[in-house]
VOPAGU-2260 file (C-alpha; in pm, 1 decimal, decimal comma):
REM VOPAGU-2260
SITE   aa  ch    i         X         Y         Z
SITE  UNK   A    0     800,2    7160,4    9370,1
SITE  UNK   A    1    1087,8    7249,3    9625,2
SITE  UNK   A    2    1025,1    7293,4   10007,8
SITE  UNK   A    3    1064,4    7689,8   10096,5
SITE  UNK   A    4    1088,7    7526,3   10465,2
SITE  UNK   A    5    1252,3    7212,2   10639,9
SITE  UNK   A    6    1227,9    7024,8   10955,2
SITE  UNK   A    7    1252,9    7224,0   11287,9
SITE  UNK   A    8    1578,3    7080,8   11297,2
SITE  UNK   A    9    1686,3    7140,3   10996,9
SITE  UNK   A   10    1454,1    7509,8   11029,7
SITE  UNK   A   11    1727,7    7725,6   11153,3
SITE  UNK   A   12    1986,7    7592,4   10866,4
SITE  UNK   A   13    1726,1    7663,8   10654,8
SITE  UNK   A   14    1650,3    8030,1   10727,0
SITE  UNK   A   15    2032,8    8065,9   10726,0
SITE  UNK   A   16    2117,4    7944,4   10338,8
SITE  UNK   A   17    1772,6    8178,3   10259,9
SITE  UNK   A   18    1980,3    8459,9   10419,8
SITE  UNK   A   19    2315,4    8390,2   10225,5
SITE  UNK   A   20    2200,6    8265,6    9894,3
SITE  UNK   A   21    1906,5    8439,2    9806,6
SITE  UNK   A   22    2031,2    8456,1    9430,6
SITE  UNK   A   23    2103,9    8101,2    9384,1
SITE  UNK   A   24    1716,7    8001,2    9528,0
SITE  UNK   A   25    1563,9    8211,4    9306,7
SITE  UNK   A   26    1750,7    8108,1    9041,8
SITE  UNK   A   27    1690,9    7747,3    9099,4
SITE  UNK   A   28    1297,6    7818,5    9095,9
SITE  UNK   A   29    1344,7    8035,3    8779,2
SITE  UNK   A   30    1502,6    7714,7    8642,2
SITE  UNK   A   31    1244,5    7463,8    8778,9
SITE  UNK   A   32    1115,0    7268,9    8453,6
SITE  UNK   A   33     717,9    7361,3    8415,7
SITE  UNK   A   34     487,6    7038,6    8506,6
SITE  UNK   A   35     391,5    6796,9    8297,0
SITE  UNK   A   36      88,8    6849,6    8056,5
SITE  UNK   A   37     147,2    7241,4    8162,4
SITE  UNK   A   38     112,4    7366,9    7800,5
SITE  UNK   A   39     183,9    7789,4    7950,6
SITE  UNK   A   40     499,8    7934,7    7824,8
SITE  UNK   A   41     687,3    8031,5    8112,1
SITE  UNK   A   42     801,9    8446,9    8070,6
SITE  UNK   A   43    1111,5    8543,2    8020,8
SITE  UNK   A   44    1256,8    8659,0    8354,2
SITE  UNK   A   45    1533,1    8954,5    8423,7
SITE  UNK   A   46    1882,6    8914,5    8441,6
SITE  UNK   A   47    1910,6    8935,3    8827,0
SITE  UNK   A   48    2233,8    8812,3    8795,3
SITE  UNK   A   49    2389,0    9174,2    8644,8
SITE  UNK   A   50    2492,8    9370,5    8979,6
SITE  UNK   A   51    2291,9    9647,0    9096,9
SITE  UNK   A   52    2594,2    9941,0    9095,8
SITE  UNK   A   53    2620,1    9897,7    8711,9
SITE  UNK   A   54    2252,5    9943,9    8616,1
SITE  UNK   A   55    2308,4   10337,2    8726,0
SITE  UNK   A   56    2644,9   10375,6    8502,2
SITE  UNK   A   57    2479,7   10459,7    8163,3
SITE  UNK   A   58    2202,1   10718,9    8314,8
SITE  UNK   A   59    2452,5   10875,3    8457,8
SITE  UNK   A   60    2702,5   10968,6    8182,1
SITE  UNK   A   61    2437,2   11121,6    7979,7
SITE  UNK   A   62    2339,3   11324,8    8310,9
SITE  UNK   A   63    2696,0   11427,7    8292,9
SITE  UNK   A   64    2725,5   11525,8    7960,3
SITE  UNK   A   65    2387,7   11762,2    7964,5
SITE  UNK   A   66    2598,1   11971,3    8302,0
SITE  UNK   A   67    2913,8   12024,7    8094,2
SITE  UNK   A   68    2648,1   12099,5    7752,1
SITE  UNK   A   69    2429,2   12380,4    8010,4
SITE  UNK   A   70    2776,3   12512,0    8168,2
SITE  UNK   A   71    2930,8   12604,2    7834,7
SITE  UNK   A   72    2598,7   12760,5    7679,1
SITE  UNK   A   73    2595,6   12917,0    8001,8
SITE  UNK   A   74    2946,6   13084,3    7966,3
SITE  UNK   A   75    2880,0   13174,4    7639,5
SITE  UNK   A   76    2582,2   13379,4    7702,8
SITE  UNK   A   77    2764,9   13574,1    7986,9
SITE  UNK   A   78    2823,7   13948,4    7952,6
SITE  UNK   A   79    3197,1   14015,3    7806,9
SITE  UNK   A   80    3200,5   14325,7    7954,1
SITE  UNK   A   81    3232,2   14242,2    8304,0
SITE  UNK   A   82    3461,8   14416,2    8481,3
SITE  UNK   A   83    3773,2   14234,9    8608,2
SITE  UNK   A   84    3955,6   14334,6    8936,4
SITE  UNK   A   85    4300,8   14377,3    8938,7
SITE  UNK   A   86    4515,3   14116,7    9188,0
SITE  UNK   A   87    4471,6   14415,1    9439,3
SITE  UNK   A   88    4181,7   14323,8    9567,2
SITE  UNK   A   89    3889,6   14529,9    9660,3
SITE  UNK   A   90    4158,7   14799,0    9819,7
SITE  UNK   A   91    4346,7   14838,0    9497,5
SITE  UNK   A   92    4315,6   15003,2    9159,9
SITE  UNK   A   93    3984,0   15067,2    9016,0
SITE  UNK   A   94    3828,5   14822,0    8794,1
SITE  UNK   A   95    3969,0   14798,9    8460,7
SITE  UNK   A   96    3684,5   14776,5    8197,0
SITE  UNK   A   97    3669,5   14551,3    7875,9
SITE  UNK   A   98    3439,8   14755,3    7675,6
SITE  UNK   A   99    3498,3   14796,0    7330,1
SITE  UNK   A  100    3816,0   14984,1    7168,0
SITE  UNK   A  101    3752,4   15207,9    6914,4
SITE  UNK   A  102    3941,1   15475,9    6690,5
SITE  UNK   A  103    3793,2   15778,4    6653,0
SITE  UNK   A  104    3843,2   16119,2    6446,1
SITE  UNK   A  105    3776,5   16477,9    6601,5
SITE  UNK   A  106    3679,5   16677,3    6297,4
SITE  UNK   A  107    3687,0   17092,4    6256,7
SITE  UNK   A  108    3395,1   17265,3    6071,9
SITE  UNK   A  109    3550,8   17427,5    5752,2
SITE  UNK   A  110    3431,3   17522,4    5443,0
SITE  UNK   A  111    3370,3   17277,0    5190,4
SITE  UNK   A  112    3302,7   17291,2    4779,7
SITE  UNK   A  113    3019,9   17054,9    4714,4
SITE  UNK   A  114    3080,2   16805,6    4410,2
SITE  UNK   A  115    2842,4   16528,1    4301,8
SITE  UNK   A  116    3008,3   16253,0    4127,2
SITE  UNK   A  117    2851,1   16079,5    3844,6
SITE  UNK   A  118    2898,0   15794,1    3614,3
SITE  UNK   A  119    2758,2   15898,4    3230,7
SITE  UNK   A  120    2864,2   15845,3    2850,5
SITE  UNK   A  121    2952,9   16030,6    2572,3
SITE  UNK   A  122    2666,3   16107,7    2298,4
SITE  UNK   A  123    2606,0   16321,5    2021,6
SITE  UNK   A  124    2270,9   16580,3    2058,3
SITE  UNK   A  125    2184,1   16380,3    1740,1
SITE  UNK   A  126    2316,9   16143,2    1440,3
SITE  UNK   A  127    2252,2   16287,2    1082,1
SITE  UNK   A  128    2124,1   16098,8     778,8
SITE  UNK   A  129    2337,8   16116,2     442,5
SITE  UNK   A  130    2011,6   16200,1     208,9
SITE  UNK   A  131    2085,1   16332,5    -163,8
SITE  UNK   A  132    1872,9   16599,6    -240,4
SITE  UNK   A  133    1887,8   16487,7    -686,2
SITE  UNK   A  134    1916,0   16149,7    -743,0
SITE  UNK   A  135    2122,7   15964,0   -1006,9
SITE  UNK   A  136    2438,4   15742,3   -1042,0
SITE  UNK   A  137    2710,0   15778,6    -825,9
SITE  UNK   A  138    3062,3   15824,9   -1019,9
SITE  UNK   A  139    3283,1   15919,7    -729,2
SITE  UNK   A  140    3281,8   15824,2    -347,4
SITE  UNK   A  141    3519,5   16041,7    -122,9
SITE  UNK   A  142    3792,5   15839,9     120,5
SITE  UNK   A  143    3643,9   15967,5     421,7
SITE  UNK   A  144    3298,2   15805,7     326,8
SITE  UNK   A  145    3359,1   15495,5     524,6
SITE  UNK   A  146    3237,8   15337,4     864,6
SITE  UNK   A  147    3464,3   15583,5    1116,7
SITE  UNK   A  148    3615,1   15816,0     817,9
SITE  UNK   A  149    3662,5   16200,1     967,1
SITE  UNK   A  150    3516,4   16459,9     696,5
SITE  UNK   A  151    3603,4   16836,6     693,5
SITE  UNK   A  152    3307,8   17092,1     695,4
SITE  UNK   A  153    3196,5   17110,2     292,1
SITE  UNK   A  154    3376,5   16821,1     148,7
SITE  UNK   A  155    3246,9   16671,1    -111,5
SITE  UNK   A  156    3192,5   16311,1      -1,8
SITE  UNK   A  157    2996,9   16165,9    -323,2
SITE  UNK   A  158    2934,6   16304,0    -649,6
SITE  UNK   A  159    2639,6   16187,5    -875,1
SITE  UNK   A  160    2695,9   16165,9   -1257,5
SITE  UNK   A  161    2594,8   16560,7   -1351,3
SITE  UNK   A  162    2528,2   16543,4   -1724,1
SITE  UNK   A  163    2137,4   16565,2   -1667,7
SITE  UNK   A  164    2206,7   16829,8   -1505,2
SITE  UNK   A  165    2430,2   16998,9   -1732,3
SITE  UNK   A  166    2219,1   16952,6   -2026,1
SITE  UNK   A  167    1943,2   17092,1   -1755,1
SITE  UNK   A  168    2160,3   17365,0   -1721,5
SITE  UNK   A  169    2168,4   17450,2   -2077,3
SITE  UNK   A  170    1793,8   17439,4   -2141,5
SITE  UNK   A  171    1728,7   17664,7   -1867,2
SITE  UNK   A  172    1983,7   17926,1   -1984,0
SITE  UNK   A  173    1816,9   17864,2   -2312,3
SITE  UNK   A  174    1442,7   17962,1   -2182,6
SITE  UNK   A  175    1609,3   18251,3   -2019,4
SITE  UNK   A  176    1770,7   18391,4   -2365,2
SITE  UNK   A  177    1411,5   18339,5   -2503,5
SITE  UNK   A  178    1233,0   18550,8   -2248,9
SITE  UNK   A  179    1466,4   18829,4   -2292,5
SITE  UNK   A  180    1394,4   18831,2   -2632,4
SITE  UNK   A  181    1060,9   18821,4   -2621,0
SITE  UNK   A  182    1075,2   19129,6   -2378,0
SITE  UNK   A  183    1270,4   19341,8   -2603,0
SITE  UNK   A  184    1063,5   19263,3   -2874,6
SITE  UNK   A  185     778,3   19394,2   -2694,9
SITE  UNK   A  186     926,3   19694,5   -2559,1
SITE  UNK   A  187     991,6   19741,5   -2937,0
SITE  UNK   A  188     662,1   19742,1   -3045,9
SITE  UNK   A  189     538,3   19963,2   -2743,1
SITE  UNK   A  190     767,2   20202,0   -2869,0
SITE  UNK   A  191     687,1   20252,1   -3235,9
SITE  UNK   A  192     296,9   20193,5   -3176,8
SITE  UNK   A  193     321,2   20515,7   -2894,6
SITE  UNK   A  194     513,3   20684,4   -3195,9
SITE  UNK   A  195     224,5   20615,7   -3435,0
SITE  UNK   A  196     -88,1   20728,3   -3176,5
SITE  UNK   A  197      69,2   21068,4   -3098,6
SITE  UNK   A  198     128,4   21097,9   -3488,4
SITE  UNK   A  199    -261,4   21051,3   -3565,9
SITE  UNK   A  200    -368,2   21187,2   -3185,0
SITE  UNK   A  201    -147,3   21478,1   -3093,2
SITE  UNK   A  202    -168,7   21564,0   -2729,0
SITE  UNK   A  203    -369,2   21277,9   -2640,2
SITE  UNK   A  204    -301,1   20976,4   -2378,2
SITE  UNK   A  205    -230,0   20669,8   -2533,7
SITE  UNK   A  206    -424,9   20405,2   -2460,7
SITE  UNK   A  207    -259,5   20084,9   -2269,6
SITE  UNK   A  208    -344,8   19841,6   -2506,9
SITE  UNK   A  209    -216,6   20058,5   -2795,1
SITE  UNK   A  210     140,1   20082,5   -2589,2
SITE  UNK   A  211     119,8   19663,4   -2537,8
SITE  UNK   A  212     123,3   19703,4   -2165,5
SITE  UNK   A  213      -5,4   19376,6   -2079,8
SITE  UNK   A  214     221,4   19214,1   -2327,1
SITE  UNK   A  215     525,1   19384,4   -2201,4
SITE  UNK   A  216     382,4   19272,4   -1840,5
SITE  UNK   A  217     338,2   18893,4   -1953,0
SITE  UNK   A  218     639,6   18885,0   -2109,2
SITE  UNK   A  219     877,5   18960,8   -1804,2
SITE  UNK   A  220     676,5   18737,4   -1578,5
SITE  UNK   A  221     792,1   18422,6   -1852,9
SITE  UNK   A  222    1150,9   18606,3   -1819,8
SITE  UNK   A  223    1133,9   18591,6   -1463,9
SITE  UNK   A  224    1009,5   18258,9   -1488,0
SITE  UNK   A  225    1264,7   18115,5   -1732,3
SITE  UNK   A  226    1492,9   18310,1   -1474,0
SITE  UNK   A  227    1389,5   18072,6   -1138,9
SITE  UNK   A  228    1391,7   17756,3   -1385,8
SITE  UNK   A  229    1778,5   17838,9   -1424,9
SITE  UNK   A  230    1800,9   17915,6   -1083,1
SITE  UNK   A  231    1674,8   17576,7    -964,3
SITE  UNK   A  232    1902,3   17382,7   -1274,0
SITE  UNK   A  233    2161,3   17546,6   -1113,7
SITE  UNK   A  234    2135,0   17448,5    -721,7
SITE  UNK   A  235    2033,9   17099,0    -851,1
SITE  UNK   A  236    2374,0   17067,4   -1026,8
SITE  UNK   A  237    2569,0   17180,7    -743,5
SITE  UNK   A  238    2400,2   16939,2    -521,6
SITE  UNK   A  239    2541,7   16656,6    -757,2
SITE  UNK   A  240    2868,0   16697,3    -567,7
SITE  UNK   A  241    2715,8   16591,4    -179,2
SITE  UNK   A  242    2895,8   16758,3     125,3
SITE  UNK   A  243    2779,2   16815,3     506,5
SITE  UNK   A  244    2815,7   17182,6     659,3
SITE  UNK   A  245    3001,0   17120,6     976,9
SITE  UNK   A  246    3320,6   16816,9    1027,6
SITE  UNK   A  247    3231,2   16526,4    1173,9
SITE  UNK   A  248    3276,9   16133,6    1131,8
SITE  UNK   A  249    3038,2   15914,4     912,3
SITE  UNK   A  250    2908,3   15594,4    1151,6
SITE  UNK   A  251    2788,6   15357,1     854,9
SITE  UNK   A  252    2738,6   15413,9     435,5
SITE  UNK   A  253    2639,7   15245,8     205,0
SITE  UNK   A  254    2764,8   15467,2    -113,6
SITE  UNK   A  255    2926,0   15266,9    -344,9
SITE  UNK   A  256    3059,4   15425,4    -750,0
SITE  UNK   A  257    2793,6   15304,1    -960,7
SITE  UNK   A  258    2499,2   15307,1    -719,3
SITE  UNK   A  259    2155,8   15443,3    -817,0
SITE  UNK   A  260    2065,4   15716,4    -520,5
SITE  UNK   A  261    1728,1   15838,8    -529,7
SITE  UNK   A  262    1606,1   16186,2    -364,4
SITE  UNK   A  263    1545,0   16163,7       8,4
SITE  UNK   A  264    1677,1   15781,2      41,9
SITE  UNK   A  265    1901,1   15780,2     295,0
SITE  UNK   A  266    2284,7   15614,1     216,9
SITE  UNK   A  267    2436,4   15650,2     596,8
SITE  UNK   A  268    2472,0   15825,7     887,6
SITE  UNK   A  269    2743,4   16042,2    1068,5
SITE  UNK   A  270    2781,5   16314,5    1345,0
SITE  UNK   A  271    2911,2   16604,9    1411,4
SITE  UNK   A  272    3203,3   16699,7    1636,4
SITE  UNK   A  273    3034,1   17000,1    1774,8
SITE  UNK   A  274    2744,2   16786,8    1877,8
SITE  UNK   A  275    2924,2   16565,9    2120,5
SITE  UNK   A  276    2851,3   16592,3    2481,9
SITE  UNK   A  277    2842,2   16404,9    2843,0
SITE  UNK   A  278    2513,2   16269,4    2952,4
SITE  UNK   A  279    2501,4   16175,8    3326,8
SITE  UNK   A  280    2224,2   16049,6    3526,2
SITE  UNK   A  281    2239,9   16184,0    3840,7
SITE  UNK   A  282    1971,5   16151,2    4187,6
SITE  UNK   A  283    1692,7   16425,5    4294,6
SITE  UNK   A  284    1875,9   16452,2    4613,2
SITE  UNK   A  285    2222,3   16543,2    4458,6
SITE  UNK   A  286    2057,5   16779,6    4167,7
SITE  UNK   A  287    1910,8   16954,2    4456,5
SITE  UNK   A  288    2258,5   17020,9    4647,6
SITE  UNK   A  289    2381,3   17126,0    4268,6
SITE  UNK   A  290    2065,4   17389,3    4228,3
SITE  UNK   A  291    2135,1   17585,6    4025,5
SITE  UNK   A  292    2256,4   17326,9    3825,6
SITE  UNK   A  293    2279,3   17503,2    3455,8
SITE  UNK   A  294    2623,4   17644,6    3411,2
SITE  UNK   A  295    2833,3   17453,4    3696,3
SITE  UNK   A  296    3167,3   17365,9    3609,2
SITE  UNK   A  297    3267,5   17012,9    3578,4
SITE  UNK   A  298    3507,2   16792,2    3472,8
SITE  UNK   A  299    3484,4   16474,7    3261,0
SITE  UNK   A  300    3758,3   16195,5    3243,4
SITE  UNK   A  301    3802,0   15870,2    3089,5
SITE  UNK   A  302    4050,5   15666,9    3002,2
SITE  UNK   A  303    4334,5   15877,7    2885,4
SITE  UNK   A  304    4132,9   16139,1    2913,5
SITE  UNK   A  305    4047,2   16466,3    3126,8
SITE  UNK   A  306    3830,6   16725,6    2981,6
SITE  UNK   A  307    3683,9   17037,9    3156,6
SITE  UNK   A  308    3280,8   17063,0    3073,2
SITE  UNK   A  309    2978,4   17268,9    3137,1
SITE  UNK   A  310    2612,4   17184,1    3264,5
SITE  UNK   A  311    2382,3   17274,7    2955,5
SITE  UNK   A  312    2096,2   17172,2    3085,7
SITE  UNK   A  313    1909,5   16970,0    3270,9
SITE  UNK   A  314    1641,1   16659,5    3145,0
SITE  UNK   A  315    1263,7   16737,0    3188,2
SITE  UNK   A  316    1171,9   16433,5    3324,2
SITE  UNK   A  317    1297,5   16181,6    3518,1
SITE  UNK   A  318    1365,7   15817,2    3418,8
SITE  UNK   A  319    1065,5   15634,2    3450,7
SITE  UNK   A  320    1249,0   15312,6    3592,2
SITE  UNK   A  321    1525,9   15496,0    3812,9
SITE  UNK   A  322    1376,0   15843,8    3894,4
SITE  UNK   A  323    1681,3   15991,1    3816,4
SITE  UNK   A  324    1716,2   16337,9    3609,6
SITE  UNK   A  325    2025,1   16358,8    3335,0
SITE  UNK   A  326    2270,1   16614,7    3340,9
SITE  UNK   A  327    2383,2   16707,2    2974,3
SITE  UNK   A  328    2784,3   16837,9    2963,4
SITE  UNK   A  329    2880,4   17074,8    2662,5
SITE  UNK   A  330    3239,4   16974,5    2580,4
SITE  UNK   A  331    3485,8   17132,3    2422,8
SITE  UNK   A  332    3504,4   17147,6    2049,4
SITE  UNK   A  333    3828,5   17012,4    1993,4
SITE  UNK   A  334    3726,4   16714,7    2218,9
SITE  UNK   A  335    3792,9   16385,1    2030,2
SITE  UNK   A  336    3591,3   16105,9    2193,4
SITE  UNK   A  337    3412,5   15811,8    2048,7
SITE  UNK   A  338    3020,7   15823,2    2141,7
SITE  UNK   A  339    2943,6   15565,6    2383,5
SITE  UNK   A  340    3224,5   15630,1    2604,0
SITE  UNK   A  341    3190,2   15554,2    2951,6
SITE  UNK   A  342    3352,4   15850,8    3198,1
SITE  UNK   A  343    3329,9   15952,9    3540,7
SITE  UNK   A  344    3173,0   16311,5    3560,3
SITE  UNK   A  345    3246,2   16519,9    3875,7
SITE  UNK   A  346    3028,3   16816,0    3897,1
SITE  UNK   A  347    3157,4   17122,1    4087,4
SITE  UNK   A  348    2858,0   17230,8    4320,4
SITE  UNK   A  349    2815,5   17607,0    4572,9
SITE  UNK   A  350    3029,1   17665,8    4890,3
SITE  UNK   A  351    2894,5   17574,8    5201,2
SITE  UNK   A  352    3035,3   17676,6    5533,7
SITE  UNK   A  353    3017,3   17476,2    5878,9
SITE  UNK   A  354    3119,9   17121,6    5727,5
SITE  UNK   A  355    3289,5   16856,3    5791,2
SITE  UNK   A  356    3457,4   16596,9    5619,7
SITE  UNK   A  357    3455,1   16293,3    5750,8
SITE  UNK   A  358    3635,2   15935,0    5601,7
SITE  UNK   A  359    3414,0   15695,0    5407,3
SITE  UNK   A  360    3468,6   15432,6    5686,6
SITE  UNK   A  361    3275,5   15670,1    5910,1
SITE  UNK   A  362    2914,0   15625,5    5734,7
SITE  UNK   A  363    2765,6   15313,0    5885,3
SITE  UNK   A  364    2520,4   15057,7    5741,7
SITE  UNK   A  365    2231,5   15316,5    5782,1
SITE  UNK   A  366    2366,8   15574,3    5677,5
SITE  UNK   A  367    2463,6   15752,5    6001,5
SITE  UNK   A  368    2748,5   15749,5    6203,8
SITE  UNK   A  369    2849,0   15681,8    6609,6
SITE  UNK   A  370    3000,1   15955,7    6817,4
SITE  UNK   A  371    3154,8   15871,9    7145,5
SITE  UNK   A  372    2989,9   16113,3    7445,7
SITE  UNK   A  373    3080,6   16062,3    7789,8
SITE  UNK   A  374    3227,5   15671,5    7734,0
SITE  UNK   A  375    2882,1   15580,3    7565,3
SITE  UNK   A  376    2789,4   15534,0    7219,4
SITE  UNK   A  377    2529,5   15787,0    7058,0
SITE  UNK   A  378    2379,5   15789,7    6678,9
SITE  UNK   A  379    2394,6   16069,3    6516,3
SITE  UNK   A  380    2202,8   16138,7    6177,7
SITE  UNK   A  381    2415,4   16300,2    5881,7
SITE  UNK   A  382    2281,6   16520,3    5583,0
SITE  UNK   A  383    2548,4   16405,8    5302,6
SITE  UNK   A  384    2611,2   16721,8    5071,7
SITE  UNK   A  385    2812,1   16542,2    4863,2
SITE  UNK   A  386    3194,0   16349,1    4869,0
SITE  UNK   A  387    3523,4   16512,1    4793,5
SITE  UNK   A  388    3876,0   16305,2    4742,1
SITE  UNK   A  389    3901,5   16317,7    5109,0
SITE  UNK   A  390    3556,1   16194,1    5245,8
SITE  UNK   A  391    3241,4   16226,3    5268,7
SITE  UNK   A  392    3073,7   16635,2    5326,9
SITE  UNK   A  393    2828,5   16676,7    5586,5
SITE  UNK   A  394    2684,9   16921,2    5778,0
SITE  UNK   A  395    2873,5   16993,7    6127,6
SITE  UNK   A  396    2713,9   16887,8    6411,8
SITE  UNK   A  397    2900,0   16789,2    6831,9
SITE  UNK   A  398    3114,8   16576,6    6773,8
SITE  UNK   A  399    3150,7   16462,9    7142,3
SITE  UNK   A  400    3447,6   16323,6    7195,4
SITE  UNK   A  401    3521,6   16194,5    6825,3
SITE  UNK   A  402    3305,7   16058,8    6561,7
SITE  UNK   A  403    3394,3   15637,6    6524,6
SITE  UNK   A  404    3555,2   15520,2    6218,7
SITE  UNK   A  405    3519,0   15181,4    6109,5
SITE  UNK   A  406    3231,2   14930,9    6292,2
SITE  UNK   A  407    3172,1   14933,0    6655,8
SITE  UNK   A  408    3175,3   14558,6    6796,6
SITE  UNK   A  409    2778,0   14573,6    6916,0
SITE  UNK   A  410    2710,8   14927,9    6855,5
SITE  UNK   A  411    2424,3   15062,4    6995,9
SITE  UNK   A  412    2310,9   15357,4    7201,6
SITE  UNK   A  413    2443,6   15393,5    7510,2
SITE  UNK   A  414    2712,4   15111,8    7456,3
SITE  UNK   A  415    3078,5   15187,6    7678,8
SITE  UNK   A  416    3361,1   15233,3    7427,5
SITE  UNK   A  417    3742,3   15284,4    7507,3
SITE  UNK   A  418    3913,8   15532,6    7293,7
SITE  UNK   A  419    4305,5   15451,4    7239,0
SITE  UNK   A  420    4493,9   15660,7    7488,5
């Protein structure tokens, strides 16, 4: 093992080199082979060699890099509405302000026409079944008795073979001719057996069953029988040649010449112009700015298309999924539109006074709108009566200094705005 200390002569040598090497002694005793038969593992030692100024570089650079990270979150979170001084100084100009810029309208109270605008289609009140009252054979079908054929109010659209019914006809007449007959051949004999009783009882009544009352009775009830058997021949023939009262255009058939038709068994379906009319759904809130609704003017358009229409009526209950009531539109009779049209419905409401009309980029998400009072923001709650080509219809109310259009950078109450100019 090394001496740590010399020779008094050599002692103040000694205490020198420990003074100017102390690196190279300890490293010689780090190096120092263990004795022998020592079995201990000597520990690994630091690296005193590495100087100390670099140990401090690393810690450093990260501390470094967390200032710039806290002075940029720190700038970001500052107010960007602080006022900047002009190059003046404090003796110069006021302050100019960066609060927000933004446009505003200054609207007058006028008087406004509410409308409610809907979105609806085009349905007929109802779709009507092509039944045949007789049945039998059909022999001709009509060329407007096809899927979208246009029919004219009592043409005949099929006719069913009609010699049952003519030979109907005939028997009828026949039982008719043979009731009649039978009448006047009791009136006969009512006459000659009256002859014969005041013959053989002079002056005296004659008896009803001598003057064949009842017979004469019975026999014009089977005359007026035979009569309403004709009668019922007769409308069955004519219903041999099938028609519909009112024009309209057939939707599906199934008539074909040589088909069988039964009574009552439906062969298609059609509608009538007449019955065609605008349904729109429309909210409880806008059915209440229409009240009353019944009879407003309105005005229906689709593609193509502009027709003038009137509120019928309204629905009696509301949709059970959307709460909203229906609006049904009479058209005009001439109006040719296919069922299931969409159109856009505008329904011409009362006149109310002290409005204003404001542009759609006013409403904000909300459904109010900012008005600029004294530099500051304020919200002010609308009651929407309905929209017109130019904006949206709401009661008046102070405008302040102008109502904001479009969305205010932050807005909030009490929030400085500049307006241009």
């Amino acid at each position: 093992m090394p001496r740590l200390f010399g020779r008094k002569a050599d002692g103040e040598q000694s205490a020198v080199a420990a003074h100017t090497a102390p690196d190279e002694s300890r490293a010689t005793y780090a190096d120092a082979a263990p004795a022998a038969g020592d079995e201990r593992e000597t520990p690994p030692q630091p690296d005193d060699r590495v100087p100390r100024r670099w140990r401090w570089v690393g810690p450093l650079q990260i501390l470094a890099v967390l200032a710039l990270v806290g002075v940029a979150v720190a700038l970001s979170r500052s107010p960007a509405e602080a006022p900047v001084r002009p190059p003046g100084g404090p003796g110069g100009a006021a302050a100019m302000s960066l609060a927000p810029l933004v446009s505003v309208v200054v609207p007058a109270p006028v008087s406004t026409v509410v409308e409610v605008e809907a979105t609806g289609t085009i349905d007929p009140r109802s779709y009507v079944a092509l039944t045949p009252q007789v049945g039998g054979r059909i022999v001709a079908v009509s060329e407007s008795l096809r899927a979208g054929g246009e029919f004219a109010a009592d043409q005949v659209l099929v006719t069913i073979d009609p010699r049952d019914f003519e030979l109907a006809l005939e028997q009828a007449g026949a039982d008719v001719a043979s009731a009649e007959a039978d009448l006047r051949l009791r009136l006969a004999e009512s006459d000659a057996a009256r002859a014969n009783y005041a013959i053989l009882h002079p002056g005296e009544r004659v008896p009803p069953l001598v003057a064949r009352i009842p017979q004469i009775a019975q026999a014009r009830a089977r005359l007026e029988s035979a009569r309403a058997r004709l009668a019922v021949v007769e409308l069955d023939f004519t219903r041999t040649r099938f028609s519909l009262p009112f024009a309209g255009k057939v939707t599906e058939t199934s008539a074909e010449v040589g088909q069988m038709l039964s009574p009552n068994q439906p062969f298609g379906q059609a509608f009538a112009f007449d019955s065609l009319e605008a349904v729109a759904p429309v909210a409880q809130d806008e059915l209440a700015r229409l009240e009353p609704a019944v009879g407003r003017a309105a005005t229906v358009r689709a593609v193509g298309m502009e027709l003038e229409a009137t509120v019928e009526r309204v629905s009696a209950e509301l949709d059970a999924r959307t709460r909203f009531a229906k609006l049904f539109l009479r058209l005009p009779e001439d109006a040719q539109v296919a069922p299931g049209t969409f159109v856009d419905v505008t329904v011409h409401g009362p006149v109310v006074a002290d409005t204003f009309v404001l542009p759609d980029a006013a409403e904000q998400a909300g459904g109010h709108v900012w008005r600029v009072v004294g530099g500051q923001l304020q919200r002010q709650d609308i009651t929407v009566l309905g929209r017109s080509p130019d904006g949206l219809v709401v009661r008046a109310f102070d405008p302040g200094e102008g109502v904001v259009i479009g969305a205010a950078p932050g807005g909030r109450d009490g929030l400085e705005v500049r307006i241009p100019g």
